[in-house]
C-alpha positions in Angstrom: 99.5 67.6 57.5 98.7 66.7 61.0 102.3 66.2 62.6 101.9 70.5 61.3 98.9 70.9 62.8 100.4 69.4 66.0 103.1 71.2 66.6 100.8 74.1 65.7 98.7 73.3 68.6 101.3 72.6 70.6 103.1 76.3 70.1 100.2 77.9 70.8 98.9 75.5 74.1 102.6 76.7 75.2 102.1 80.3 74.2 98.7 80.5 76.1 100.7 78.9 79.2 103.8 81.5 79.3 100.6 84.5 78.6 98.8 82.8 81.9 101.8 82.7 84.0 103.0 86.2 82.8 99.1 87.6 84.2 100.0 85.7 87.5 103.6 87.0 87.7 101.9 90.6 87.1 99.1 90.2 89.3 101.4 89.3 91.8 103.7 92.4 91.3 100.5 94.7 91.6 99.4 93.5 94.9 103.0 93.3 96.4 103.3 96.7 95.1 100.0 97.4 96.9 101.5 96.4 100.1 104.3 98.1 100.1 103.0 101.0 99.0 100.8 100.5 102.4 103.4 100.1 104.0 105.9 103.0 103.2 102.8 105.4 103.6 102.1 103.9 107.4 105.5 104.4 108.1 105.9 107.9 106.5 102.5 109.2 108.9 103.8 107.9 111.9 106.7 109.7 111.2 105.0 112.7 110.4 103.0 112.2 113.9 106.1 111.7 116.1 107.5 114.9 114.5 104.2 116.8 115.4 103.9 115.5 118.8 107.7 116.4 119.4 106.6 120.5 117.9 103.6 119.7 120.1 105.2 118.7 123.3 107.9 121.5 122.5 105.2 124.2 122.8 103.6 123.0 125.3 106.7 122.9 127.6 107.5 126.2 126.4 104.0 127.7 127.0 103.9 126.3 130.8 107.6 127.5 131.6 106.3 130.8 130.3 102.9 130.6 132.5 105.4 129.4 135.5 107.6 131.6 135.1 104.8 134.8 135.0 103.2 133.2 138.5 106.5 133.4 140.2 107.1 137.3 138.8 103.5 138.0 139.9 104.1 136.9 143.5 107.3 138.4 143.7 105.2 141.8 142.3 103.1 141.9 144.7 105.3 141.0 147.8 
């Protein structure tokens, strides 16, 4: 009865190992998928602030050329 009873205990001391390093393994996975969620959502707002300074910049160019371009009409109006 007790050669049962010990490789009862030792299946389940085993079991309880493999169910500890299977919460490690997924704790793991849940914070590398933390950081790389982080990660892809850093790089997708910088991108989505380098394409609004571009539209940014763009108008403003556009807007100064415009304000330029009425100054040198207005002088030439009124010479």
């Amino acid at each position: 009865m007790s050669l049962c009873r010990a490789c009862a205990e030792s299946l389940a001391s085993e079991n309880a190992s493999r169910l500890a390093a299977m919460q490690r393994a997924e704790k793991n996975i849940d914070d590398l998928l933390e950081d790389l969620n982080g990660a892809y959502h850093r790089l997708r707002q910088s991108g989505i602030d380098e394409e609004l300074f571009d539209v940014v910049s763009g108008f403003e160019a556009l807007s100064g050329s415009r304000k330029q371009k009425a100054k040198v009409q207005i002088t030439e109006d009124s010479s």
